[in-house]
C-alpha positions as CSV (number, residue, x, y, z in Angstrom):
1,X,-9.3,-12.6,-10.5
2,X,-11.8,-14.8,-9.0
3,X,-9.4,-16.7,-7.3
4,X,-7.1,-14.2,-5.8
5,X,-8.1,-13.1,-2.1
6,X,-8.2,-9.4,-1.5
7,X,-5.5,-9.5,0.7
8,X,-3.2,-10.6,-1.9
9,X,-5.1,-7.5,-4.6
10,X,-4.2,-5.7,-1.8
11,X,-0.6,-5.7,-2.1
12,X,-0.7,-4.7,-5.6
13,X,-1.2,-1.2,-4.3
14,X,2.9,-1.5,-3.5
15,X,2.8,-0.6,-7.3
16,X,2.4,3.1,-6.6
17,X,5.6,3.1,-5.5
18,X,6.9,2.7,-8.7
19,X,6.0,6.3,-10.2
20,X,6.7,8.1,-6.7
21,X,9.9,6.6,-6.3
22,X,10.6,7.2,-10.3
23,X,9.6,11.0,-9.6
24,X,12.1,11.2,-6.5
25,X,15.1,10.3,-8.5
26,X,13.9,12.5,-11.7
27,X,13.5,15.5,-9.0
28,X,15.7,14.6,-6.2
29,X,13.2,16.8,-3.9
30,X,12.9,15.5,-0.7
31,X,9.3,16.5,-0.3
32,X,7.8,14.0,-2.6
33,X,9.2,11.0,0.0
34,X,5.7,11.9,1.9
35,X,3.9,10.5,-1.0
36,X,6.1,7.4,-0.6
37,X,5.1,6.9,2.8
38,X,1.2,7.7,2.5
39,X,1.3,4.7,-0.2
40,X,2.7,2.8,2.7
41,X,0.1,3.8,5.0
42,X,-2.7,2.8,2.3
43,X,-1.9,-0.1,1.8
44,X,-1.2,-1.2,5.0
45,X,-4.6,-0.3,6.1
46,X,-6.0,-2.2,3.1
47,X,-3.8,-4.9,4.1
48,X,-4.7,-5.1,7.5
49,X,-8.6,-4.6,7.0
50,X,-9.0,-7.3,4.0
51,X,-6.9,-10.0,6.4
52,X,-7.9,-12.8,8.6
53,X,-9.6,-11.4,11.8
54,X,-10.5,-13.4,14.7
55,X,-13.7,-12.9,16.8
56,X,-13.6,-11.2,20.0
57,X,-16.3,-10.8,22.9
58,X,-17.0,-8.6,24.8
């Protein structure tokens, strides 16, 4: 795993989708989508945070 960035680990969190979205078909309640979307959110923090930032001044 050494050679993988963290951005790239990052993504991996897109695997939580897998359950929530397995548990929204198996329940069909609507409710659970906001799980589905706070995955989203995580990881596109993590995403976001572990990238490539350039330096600004102030």
């Amino acid at each position: 795993m050494s050679s993988s960035s963290p951005r790239h680990v990052t993504l991996l969190a897109l695997l939580g989708l897998v359950p929530v979205a397995y548990y929204i078909l198996g329940t069909g309640r609507t409710i659970v989508a906001l799980s589905l979307v706070s995955v989203v959110i995580i990881t596109a923090s993590l995403y976001l945070m572990t990238g490539d930032h350039e330096g600004q001044t102030a």
